[in-house]
NUTORNU-566909 format. One record per residue (C-alpha): x, y, z; residue number from 1. Coordinates in steps of 0.5 Angstrom, whole numbers, plus 500, padded with zeros to 3 digits. Layout:
    c1    c2    c3   num
     X     Y     Z   NUM
...
This chain:
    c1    c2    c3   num
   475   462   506     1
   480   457   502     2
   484   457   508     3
   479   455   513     4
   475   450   508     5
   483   446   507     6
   484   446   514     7
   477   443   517     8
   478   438   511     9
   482   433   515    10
   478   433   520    11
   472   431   516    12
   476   425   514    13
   477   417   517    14
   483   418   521    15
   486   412   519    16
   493   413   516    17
   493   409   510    18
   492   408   503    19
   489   414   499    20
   487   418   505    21
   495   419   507    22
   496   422   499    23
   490   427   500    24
   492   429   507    25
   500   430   504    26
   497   434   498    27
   492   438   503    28
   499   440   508    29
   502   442   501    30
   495   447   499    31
   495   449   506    32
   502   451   506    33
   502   454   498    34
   496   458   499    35
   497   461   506    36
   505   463   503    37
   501   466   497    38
   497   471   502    39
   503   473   507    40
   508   475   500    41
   502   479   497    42
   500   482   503    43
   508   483   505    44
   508   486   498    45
   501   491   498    46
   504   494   506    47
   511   496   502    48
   507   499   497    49
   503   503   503    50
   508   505   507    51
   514   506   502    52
   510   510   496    53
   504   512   499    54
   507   514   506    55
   499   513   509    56
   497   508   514    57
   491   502   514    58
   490   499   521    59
   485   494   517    60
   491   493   512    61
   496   491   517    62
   491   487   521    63
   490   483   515    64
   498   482   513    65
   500   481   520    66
   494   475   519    67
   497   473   513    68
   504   472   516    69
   503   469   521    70
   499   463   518    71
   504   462   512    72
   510   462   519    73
   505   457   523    74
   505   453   516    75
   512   453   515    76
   514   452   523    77
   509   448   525    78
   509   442   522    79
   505   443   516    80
   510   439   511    81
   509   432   512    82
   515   428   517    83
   517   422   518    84
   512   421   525    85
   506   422   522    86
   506   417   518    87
   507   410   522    88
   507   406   516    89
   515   405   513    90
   513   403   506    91
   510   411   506    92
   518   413   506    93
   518   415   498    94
   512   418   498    95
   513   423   504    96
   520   425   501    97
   515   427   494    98
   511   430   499    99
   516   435   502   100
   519   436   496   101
   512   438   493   102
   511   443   499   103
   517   446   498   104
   517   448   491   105
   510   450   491   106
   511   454   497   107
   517   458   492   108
   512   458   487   109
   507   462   491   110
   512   468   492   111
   513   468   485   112
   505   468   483   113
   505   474   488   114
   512   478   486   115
   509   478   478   116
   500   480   481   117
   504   485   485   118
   509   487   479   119
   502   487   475   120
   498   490   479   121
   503   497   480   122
   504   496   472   123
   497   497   471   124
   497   503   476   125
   501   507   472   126
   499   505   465   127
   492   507   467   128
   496   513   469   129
   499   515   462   130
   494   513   458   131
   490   519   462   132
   495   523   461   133
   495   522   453   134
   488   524   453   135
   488   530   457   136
   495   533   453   137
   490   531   446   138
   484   534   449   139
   487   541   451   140
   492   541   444   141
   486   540   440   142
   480   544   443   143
   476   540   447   144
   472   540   451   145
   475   535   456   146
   478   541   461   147
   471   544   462   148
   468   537   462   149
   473   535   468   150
   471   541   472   151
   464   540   471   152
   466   533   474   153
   470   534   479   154
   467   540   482   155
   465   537   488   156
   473   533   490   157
   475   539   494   158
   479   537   501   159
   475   537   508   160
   475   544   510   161
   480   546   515   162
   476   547   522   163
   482   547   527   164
   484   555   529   165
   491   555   529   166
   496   556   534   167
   502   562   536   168
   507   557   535   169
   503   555   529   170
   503   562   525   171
   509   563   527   172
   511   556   523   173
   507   559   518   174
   511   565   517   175
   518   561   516   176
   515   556   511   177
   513   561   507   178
   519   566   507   179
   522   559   505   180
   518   559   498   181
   515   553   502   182
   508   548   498   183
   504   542   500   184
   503   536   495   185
   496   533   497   186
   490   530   495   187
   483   531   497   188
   482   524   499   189
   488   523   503   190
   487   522   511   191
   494   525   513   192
   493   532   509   193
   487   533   513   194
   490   532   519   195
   497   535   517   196
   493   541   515   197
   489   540   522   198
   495   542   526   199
   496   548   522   200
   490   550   523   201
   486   555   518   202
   489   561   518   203
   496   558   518   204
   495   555   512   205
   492   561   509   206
   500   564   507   207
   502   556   505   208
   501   554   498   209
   497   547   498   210
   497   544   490   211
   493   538   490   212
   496   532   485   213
   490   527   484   214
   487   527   477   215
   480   528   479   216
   482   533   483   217
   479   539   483   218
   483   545   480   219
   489   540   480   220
   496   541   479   221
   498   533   476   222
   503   536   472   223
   507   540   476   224
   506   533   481   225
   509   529   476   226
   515   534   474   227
   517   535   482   228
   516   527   483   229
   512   527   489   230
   513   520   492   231
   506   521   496   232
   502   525   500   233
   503   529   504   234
   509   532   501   235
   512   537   504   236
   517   543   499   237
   521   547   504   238
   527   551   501   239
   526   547   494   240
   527   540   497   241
   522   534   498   242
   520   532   505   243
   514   526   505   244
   510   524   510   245
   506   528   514   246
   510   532   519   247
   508   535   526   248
   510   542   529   249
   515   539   532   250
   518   536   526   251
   517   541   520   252
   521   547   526   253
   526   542   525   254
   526   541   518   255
   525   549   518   256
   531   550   522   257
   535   546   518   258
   534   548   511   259
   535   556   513   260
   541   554   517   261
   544   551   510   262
   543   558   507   263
């Protein structure tokens, strides 16, 4: 909304180019340009945490960071620091070269506001994360009732019941997965588990160990989790190695080839 209320303001104004309307229009190109910069580095920064952490997809996440990229692109290609040819004026020289200095340092200065709300917000995450984990290890050495209260609490966060039935190939993948030790990290909530399962099928996934890693999952294994550091979900155990990502048949035969070849 910020964006657009900047961009229409000029147009709201006297064209004429002169006096106090050219300062407002230079420090409106330098808003413009610090704003929309802003919105490109964090989208950048939250799509990295997505894709490199959580190993998931959001096509509205990507839809968003690709607006945000190209609006802060348009701003720097496109002529939004004032030129010498906007301005007709030559006693205008001075203040333009402020002007672009100005829009120069704001527009860094934006991608060092997102890097430290970026750095924050992961920051953020993980201490809520230990502090959690504080009160559940005090919680279960003193006596409380905090384990049955967290049962009671997160009966219902179960994973999506599997519906697929599973294919020969599949069974077949089963079999190996299992002689492999093999064990899926997931969570209830996550998409690509149950799609990953899916594929499977349900008597496929019968004979492979899921373990889910959320907190608030039901009968979650977050300890085991942390100790074997699941990047994200899913994440595949074969053979004592991690494979993120969800995997299609085709991929963890491959990867099922590989480890028992390396035996």
């Amino acid at each position: 909304f910020s964006v657009f209320v900047l961009a229409t303001t000029p147009l709201m104004s006297s064209s004429d180019s002169t006096g106090d309307e050219l300062v407002l229009d230079g420090n409106n190109r330098v808003a413009l340009l610090g704003g929309t910069t802003l919105m490109a580095s964090f989208s950048v920064y939250l799509v990295s945490l997505l894709l490199g952490v959580m190993h998931a997809s959001c096509l509205f996440c990507f839809v968003s960071a690709g607006l945000s990229v190209s609006m802060a692109a348009l701003s720097w290609t496109g002529g939004m620091l004032p030129s010498v040819d906007d301005y007709s004026e030559p006693s205008s020289g001075e203040g333009l070269i402020e002007l672009r200095k100005k829009g120069v340092t704001v527009g860094a200065s934006s991608v060092g506001v997102a890097t430290v709300f970026a750095l924050g917000l992961f920051l953020g995450v993980t201490d809520e994360s230990a502090n959690f984990d504080t009160l559940a290890a005090s919680g279960s050495s003193s006596g409380t009732l905090l384990a049955s209260t967290e049962t009671k609490s997160y009966r219902e966060n179960v994973p999506p019941r599997i519906t697929t039935k599973s294919s020969s190939a599949a069974l077949a993948l089963a079999s190996d997965l299992q002689s492999l030790n093999s064990r899926m990290f997931g969570a209830f909530w996550c998409s690509h588990c149950y799609d990953q399962k899916q594929s499977l099928g349900y008597e496929a996934m019968q004979s492979i160990p899921y373990v889910e890693c959320d907190r608030e999952g039901y009968n979650n294994k977050r300890d085991l989790c942390k100790e074997r550091e699941v990047p994200g979900y899913p994440t595949w155990e074969i053979g004592g190695r991690l494979f993120p990502g969800e995997r299609s048949l085709e991929e963890l035969r491959e990867i099922v080839d590989e480890v028992k070849a390396e035996r």
